[in-house]
C-alpha positions in Angstrom: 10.4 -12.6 -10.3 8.5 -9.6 -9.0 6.8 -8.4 -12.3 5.9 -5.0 -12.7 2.4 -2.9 -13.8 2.7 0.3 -15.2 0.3 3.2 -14.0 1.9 5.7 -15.9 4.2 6.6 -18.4 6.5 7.7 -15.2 4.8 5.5 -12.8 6.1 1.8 -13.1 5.9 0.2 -9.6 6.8 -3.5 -8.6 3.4 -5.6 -8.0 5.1 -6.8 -4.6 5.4 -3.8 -3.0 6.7 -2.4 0.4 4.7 -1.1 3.0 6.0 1.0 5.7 3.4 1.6 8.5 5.4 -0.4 10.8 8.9 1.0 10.4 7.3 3.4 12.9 6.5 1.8 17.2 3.4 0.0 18.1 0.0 1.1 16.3 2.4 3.2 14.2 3.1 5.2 17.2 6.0 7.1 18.6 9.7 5.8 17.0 11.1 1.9 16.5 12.4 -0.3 18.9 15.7 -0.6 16.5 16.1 2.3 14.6 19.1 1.0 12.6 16.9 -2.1 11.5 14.3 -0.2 10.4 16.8 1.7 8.3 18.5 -1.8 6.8 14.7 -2.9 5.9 14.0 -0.6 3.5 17.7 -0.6 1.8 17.1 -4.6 2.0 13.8 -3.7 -0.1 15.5 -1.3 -2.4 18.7 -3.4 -3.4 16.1 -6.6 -3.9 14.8 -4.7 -6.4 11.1 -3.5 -4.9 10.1 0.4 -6.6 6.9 1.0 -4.6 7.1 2.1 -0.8 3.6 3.4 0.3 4.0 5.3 3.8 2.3 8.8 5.3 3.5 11.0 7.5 1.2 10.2 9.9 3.4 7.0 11.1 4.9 8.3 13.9 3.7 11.0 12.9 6.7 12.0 10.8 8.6 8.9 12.2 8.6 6.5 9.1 9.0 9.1 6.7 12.3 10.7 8.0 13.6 6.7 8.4 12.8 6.1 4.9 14.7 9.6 3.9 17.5 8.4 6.4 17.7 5.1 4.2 17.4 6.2 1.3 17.8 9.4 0.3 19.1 10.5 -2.2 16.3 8.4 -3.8 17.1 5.9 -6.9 14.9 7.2 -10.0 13.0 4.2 -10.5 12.1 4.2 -6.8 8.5 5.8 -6.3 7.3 6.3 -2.8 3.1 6.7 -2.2 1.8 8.3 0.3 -1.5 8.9 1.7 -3.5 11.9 3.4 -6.8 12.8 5.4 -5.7 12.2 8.9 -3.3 12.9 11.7 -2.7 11.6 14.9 -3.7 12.8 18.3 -0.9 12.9 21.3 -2.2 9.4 22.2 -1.7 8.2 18.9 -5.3 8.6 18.2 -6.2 8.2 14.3 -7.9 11.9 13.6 -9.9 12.0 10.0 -8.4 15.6 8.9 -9.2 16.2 5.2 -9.6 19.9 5.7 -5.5 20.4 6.3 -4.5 18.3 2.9 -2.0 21.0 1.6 -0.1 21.1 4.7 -0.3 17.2 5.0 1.2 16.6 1.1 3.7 19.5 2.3 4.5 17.8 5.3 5.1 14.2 3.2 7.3 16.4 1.0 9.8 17.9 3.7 10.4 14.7 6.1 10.9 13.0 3.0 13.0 15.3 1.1 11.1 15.3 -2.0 9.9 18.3 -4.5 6.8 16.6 -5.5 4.9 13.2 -4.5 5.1 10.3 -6.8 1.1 10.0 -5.9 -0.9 10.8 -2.7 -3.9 8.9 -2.0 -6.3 10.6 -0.7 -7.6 8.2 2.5 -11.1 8.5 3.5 -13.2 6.7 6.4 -16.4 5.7 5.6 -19.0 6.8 2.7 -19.8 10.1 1.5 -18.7 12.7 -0.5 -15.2 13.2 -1.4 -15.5 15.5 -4.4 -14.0 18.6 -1.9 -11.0 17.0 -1.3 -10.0 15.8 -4.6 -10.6 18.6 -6.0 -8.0 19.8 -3.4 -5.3 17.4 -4.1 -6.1 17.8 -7.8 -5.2 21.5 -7.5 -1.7 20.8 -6.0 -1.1 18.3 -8.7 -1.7 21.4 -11.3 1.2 23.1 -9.2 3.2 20.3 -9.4 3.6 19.4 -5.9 1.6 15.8 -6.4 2.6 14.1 -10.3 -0.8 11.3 -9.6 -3.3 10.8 -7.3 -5.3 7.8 -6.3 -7.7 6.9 -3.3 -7.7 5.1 -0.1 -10.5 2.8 1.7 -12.8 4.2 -0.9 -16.2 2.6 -2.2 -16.9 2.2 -5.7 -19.2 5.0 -6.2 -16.2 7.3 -4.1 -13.9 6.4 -6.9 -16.4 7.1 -9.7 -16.8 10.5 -8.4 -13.0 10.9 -7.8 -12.8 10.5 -11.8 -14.9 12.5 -12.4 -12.7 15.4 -11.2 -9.3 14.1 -11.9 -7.2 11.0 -13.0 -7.0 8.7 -10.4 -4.4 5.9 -10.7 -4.8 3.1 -8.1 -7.0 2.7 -5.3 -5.6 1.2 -2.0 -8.1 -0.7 -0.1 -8.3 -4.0 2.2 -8.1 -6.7 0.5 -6.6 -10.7 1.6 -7.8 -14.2 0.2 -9.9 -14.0 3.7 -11.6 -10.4 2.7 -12.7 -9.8 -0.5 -15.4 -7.8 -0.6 -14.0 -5.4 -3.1 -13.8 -8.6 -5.6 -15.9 -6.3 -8.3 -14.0 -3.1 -8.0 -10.5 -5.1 -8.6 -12.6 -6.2 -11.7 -13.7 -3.2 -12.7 -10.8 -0.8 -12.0 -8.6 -3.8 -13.8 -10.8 -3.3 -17.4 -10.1 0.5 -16.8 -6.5 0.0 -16.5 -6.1 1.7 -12.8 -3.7 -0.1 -9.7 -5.6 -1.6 -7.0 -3.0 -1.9 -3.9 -4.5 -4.2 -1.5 -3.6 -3.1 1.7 -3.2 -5.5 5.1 -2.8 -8.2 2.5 -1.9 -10.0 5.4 -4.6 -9.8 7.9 -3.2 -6.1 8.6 -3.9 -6.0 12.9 -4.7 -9.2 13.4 -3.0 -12.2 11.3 -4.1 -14.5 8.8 -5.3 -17.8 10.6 -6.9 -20.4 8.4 -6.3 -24.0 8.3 -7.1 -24.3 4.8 -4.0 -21.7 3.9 -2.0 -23.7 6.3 -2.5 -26.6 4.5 -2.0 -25.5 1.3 1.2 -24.2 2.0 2.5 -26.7 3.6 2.0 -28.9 0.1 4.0 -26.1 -1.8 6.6 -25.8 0.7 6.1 -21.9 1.3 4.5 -20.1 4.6 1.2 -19.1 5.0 1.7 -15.8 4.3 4.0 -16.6 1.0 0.9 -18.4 -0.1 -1.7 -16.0 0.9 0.7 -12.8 -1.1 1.0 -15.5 -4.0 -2.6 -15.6 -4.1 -3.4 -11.8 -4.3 -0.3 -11.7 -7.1 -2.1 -14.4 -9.1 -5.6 -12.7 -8.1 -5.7 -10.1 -11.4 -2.8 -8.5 -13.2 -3.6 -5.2 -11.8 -3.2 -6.2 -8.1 -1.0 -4.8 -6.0 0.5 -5.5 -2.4 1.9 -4.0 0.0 3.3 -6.4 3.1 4.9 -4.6 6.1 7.6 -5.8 7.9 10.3 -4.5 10.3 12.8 -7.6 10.3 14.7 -8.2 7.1 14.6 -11.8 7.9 10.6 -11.2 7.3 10.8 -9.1 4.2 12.8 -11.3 2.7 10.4 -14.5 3.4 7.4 -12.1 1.8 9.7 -11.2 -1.8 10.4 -14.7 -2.1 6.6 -14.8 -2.4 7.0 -13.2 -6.1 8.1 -16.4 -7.5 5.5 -18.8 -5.7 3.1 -20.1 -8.6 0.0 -21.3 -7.1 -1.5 -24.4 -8.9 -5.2 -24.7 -9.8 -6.3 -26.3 -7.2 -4.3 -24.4 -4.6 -6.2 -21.4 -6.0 -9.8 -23.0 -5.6 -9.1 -24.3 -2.1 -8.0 -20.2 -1.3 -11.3 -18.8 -3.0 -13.3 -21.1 -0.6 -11.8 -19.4 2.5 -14.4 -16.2 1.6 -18.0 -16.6 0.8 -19.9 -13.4 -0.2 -22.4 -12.7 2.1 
């Protein structure tokens, strides 16, 4: 069963999530190979019961989110779509860090997808450094109810504490797998203080997941590799999140069946070997 964590008293989003980066061509570039697949996807999400699509309109750009408003709008009410802002893309699909432009980016999210307000917009960052300025932005168009709740985006720990410092911050979407964990004591810590952590390329993201170890385990439960290594970030801490990406509904369904793999003890220590802090 895909259980549920509630962020706020409007905000209730399936753990097992739905990420849409690559509803959009390679690299998140330029428009799908199938279209009308891409479109049966995400009602395949919807109908199996998933509430949380995280996307930006800098898939494509624009691409993924006028898909997901083909799909789906008019959208269902306990469906809440995430977004993210603080880049665009160049004409070669170049990833350009933009924070300065964030109120035309959230209006941007708002128009391809057909919406009034955001659900929440993440404000994405690259690297460390101050990101007081642009909070405070995003926290502004919250107060004109264009955004209802922000969170952050490949943020560091002290990032967040200075993002809450401004404004209530929600979840924080980072990268985070059974193979990468350095963010091991901010899922901790943002879990005691009752905020989301959305662990983004839960997968491997780029480049896939290879491990013999996760290969093996699954093969004892009778799941995939990647069913075991979603299980394991589901089992991780309550307040985990994920996010898998998939065009093919064959694929999507393979990663929600991953909901109602239990790992076993030992399954679980033979995972948390695959990482070793350095």
């Amino acid at each position: 069963m895909n259980s549920t964590l509630e962020l706020a008293d409007d905000l209730v989003l399936t753990r097992l999530g739905y990420g849409a980066m690559q509803l959009a061509g390679p690299n998140a570039f330029g428009p799908p190979r199938d279209r009308a697949e891409a479109v049966r996807v995400l009602r395949t999400a919807v109908e199996a019961g998933i509430t949380h699509i995280d996307t930006s309109d800098f898939y494509g750009p624009h691409v993924t989110n006028e898909i997901i408003r083909e799909a789906l709008h008019p959208y269902r009410e306990d469906l809440h779509i995430v977004t993210k802002v603080g880049f665009r893309r160049g004409p070669d699909g170049s990833w350009d860090p933009a924070p300065h432009n964030l109120r035309e980016q959230v209006q941007d999210n708002l128009a391809h997808l057909g919406l009034e307000a955001m659900d929440v917009v993440n404000f994405r960052t690259e690297g460390p450094g101050p990101i007081g300025e642009h909070v405070e932005t995003l926290a502004a168009l919250r107060k004109e109810g264009l955004i209802r709740h922000l969170g952050l985006s490949n943020v560091s720990a002290e990032q967040v504490a200075e993002a809450r410092a401004i404004a209530p911050i929600v979840c924080v979407q980072n990268l985070y797998n059974v193979a990468a964990r350095q963010d091991d004591a901010l899922v901790d810590a943002l879990a005691a203080d009752g905020i989301g952590y959305v662990a983004f390329f839960p997968l491997g993201g780029w480049s896939s997941l290879q491990s013999d170890v996760l290969a093996a385990v699954a093969a004892s439960l009778n799941a995939s590799p990647q069913q075991t290594a979603l299980a394991w970030l589901l089992q991780r801490s309550p307040n985990l999140l994920v996010i898998p990406g998939t065009s093919s509904v064959a694929h999507l369904r393979e990663n929600i069946a991953a909901a109602d793999l239990e790992l076993p003890a030992e399954a679980v220590r033979r995972l948390n070997g695959l990482w070793t802090a350095t």
